[in-house]
Each structure stands twice: as structure tokens, then as C-alpha cells.
N, C-alpha and C positions, 0 to 999 in steps of 0.2 A: 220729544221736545225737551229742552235746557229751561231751567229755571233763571229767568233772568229779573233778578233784581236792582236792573239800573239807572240811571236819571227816567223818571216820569212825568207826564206831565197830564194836567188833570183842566179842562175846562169850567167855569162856575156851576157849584152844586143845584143853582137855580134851573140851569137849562135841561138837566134834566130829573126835575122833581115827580115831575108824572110819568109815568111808563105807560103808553096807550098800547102795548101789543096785546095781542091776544093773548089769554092764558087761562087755565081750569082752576076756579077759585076754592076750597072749599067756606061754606058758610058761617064758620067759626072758628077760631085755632086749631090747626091740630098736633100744636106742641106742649105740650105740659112740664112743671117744674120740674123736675129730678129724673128726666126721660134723658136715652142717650139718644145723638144724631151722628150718623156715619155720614162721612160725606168719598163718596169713590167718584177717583177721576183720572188723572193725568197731573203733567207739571204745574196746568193752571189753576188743578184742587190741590197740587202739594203744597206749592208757593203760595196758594188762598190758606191757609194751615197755619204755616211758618211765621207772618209779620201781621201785625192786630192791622195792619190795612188791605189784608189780605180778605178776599170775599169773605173765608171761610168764618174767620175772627170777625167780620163786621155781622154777617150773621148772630153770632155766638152774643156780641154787645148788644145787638139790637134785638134778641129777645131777654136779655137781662134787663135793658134800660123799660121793660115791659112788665119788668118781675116775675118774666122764666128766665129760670138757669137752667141750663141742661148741660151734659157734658158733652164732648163733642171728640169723633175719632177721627181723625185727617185720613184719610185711604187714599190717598194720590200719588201716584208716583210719574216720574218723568216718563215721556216716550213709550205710555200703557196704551194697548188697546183693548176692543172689546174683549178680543179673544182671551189675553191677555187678564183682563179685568176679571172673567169667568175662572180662570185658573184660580185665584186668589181671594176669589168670592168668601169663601168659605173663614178661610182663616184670618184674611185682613176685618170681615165686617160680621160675617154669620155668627162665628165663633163668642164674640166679645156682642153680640147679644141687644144691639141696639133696638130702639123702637124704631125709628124711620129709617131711611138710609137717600139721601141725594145721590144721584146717578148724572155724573158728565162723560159723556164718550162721544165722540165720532172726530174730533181733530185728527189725530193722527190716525184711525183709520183711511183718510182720504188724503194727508198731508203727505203720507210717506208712499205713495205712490204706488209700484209693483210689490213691494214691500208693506202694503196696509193691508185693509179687510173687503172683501165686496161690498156689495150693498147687501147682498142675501145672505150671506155668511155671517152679516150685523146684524142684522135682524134677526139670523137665529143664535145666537149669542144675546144679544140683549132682552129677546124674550124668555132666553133659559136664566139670564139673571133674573128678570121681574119674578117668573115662579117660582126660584131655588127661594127667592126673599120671601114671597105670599107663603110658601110652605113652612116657611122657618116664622111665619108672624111679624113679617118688618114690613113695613109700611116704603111705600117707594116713590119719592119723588124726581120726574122729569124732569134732567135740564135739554134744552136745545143747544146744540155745538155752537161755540161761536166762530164770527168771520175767522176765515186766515190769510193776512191779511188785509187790508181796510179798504177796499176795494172791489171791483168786480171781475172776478179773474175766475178761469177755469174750475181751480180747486172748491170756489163758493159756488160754483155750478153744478159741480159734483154733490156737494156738502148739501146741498137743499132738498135731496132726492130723499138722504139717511134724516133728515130733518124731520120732513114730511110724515117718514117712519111714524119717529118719534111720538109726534103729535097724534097722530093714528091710534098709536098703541095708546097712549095716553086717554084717548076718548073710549079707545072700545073698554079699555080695564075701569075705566073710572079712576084712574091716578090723576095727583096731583098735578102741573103742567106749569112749568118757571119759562117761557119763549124768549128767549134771554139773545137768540141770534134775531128774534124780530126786534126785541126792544133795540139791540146795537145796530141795527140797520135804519133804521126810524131816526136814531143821532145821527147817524153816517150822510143819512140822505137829509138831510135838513136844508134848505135853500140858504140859511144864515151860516154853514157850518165852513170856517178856513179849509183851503186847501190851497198848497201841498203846507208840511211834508208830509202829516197822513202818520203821526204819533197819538192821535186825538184818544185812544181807547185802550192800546198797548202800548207795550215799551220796546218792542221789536215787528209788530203784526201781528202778534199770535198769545204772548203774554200779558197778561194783565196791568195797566197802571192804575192809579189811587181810582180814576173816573169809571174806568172798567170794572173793577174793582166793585166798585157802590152799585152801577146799574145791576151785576151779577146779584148782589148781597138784597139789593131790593125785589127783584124779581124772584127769589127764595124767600123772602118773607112773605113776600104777596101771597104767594101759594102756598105758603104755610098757613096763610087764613088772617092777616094782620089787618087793622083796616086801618085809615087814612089818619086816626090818629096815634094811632101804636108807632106808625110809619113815619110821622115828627120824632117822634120822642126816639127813635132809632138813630135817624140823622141827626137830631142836636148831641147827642154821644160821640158819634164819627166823627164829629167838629173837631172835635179833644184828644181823640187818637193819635198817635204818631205815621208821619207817612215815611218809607224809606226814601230818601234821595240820593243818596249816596253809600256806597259800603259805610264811612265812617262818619256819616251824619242822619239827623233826623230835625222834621218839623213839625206841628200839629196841622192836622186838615186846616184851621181855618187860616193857620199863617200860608198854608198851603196857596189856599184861593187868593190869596193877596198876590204870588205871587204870579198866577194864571188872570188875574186883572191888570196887572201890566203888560203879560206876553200877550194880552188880548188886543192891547192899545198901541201895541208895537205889530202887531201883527206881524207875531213871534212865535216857533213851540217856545212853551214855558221852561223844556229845559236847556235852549238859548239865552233865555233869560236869563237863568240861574247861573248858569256859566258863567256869563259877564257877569253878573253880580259877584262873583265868587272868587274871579281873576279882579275883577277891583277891589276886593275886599285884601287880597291877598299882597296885591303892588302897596295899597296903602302900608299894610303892615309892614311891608319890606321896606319903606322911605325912610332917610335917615330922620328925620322929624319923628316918625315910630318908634324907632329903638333906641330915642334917644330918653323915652320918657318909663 
């Protein structure tokens, strides 16, 4: 996978403020101030790293806006798989000594077709990560793959199989558990939800936008053990963050939702909307009326 940071578009933070999926809570934080977190993944943990609207960074706010800080190591690289992930284990996250460590894998084992991982081949990779980490004292928490996607296609038929894994592993070890491919199916399948064109959660099908973005960063708090009011005080912070929209622009989340309240009423993606806001913006300045002042 490519890192793709390009127009996104984000539906109202309202719709999805509750995350009903399943998931392994534990019963009190289990982040503490001055603890490091790894996060291993792929493009959509690097790109979650890179821009504070990235999963990774809205995590990282959203247990500050809690009064933890922790530090935080990005391990994501594009186009990683499990196998992949295993190789690098050592040195991207064991080495540098973190307390927990987030684990996203199985897109691109299943994305890349002849070329990806089996399902049994993941499974024993992903369980010789969970032990390299229990052995090393890092604490490990699950994410579930997300769609690839927004749709119901072959690849998500596949992808539900290494899911299931996942969740498995998760209950036998007593790990943490972020179900972050049920929460984005639960949005996807909604009866109020637009369709097409089907940009609602990425920015390609497969990368993350600002809304993808938030579901990810929530469903890692949750399992970090945050309860429902740690989990306000995360989101009115993410209000205030920068969202990328452009290479050479930026907005704050909330101007953001402004403009997802209109593509809502045009029944629009929002970044149609932005568009034509953007070519009007740009004709006006070009009128001789503009430069004449």
C-alpha cells in the first residue's frame, strides 16, 4: 500500500460517536504517563504517525487530553506484511523497549493476492509476533484489518477468515481487542449511510480519511481501557487538530465537519464540495474586481 494523503472527506463526528462493535475491554487503563507505545503496521499505521489526523497522533492527543503522555514509536511502513512485520520485529519495536506495542496487519496480506500471506502462514507469524513481544514484556494490543475497500467484494471475504484469527487469538491470550473492521462495517452498513461514491472512511478504499481516521483512534482507546468520559475529552481535542486536505492546505476538524454538513445537504462527497468551493474561491480572486484592489 501507498500512502495516500489526498482530498478526504469525513461525515459528522455525531454519527459515529458510539462504536457498538465487539471488543476486549480491559477494566481500567492500561496506559500510564511516561510509558512508550509502538504502534506496527503498514501504510495506514505510517500515514496514522505522519499527520496529527492520523489514527496514530489522535491516539497519542487523546491520551494526553486525559493527562497521559506517553511517547509514541510509528512502526508502519508501506506495503508490510505479516511476514514482513516478523522480520523487523525486533528492531523496529523490541529493541527501543516499549511498554505496549499495537499490532495492524492482514490488509496487504490478502490485498496483494499471489503475492500476500496465507491464512496459516499468518497465523504463524502473527502468533510468533504476540510471543517474541510476551517474551520481551510488551504488552500487545489487537487491531482487526480494516475493509479494502468499502464494499462487499471478494478480498473482504477473504480478510474475515485472518480476522476471525485475530479475535481468537485475542480471547485465548487475553489481549487487548480494538474490532475496528466491525466498527467500520457497522458505519458502512448503516440504512441512513449515502451511497455511491463510496469515499465515506478512506481516501482511496483502503487508506484512511479524517472519519477513518477517528473510528481507528477510538477503538484503540477503548481498549486501552478509556471510559466514556476520557472518550469526550479525546474528541473535543480532535476538534482542534489540523486535518490534511490538500498537499498545501489545512483545516481544523471542526471547520472540517462544516464542510461535511454541506456535502451532506448536497448530497455530495465532501471533497466535491471542497472542490467547488475551492475553484470559486480561486475564479473570484482571478476577477478583475480582485486585483484591482
Amino acid at each position: 500500500m501507498k500512502i495516500c494523503p489526498a482530498v478526504c472527506s469525513l461525515r459528522l463526528l455525531g454519527m459515529v460517536l458510539s462504536l457498538a462493535s465487539p471488543q476486549i475491554l480491559p477494566a481500567e487503563p492500561i496506559v500510564q504517563s511516561g510509558q512508550t507505545i509502538a504502534f506496527l503496521g503498514d501504510s495506514i499505521t505510517q500515514y496514522g504517525a505522519a499527520h496529527p489526523s492520523g489514527y496514530v497522533r489522535l491516539v497519542e492527543s487523546g491520551l494526553k487530553a486525559n493527562g497521559i503522555e506517553v511517547k509514541v514509536i510509528g512502526a508502519g511502513i508501506s506495503a508490510h506484511k505479516s511476514n514482513q512485520m516478523l522480520e523487523r520485529l525486533q528492531q523496529d519495536v523490541l529493541d527501543k523497549k516499549p511498554t505496549l506495542m499495537t499490532l495492524s496487519c492482514g490488509v496487504n496480506d490478502v490485498w496483494h493476492g499471489a503475492k500476500g500471506v496465507s491464512l496459516e502462514d499468518y497465523k504463524k507469524n502473527i502468533m510468533e509476533i504476540v510471543d517474541r513481544c510476551a517474551a520481551a514484556g510488551v504488552k500487545v494490543v489487537i487491531l482487526t484489518a480494516t475493509p479494502i475497500r468499502e464494499n462487499d467484494n471478494e478480498n473482504n471475504q477473504k480478510l474475515a477468515g485472518y480476522n476471525a484469527f485475530l479475535k481468537q487469538l485475542a480471547t485465548e491470550r487475553k489481549l487487548p481487542l480494538a474490532d475496528l473492521s466491525a466498527a467500520m462495517w457497522a458505519e458502512l452498513n448503516k440504512p441512513t449511510h449515502p451511497r455511491p461514491p463510496g469515499d465515506f472512511l478512506t481516501v482511496d478504499g483502503v487508506h484512511m480519511n479524517p472519519l477513518g481516521n477517528e473510528i481507528m483512534a477510538m477503538g484503540v482507546l477503548e481498549a486501552f481501557g478509556l471510559d466514556a468520559a476520557q472518550m469526550t475529552k479525546a474528541r473535543e481535542v480532535w476538534l482542534t487538530q489540523p486535518v490534511a486536505i490538500r498537499a498545501e492546505g489545512q483545516v481544523t476538524k471542526a471547520e472540517w465537519e462544516k464542510i461535511v454538513a454541506v456535502a451532506a445537504q448536497q448530497k455530495k462527497p465532501a471533497s466535491a464540495v471542497l472542490g467547488e468551493a475551492l475553484a470559486g474561491a480561486l475564479k473570484t480572486m482571478a476577477s478583475p474586481q480582485t486585483s484591482e484592489h
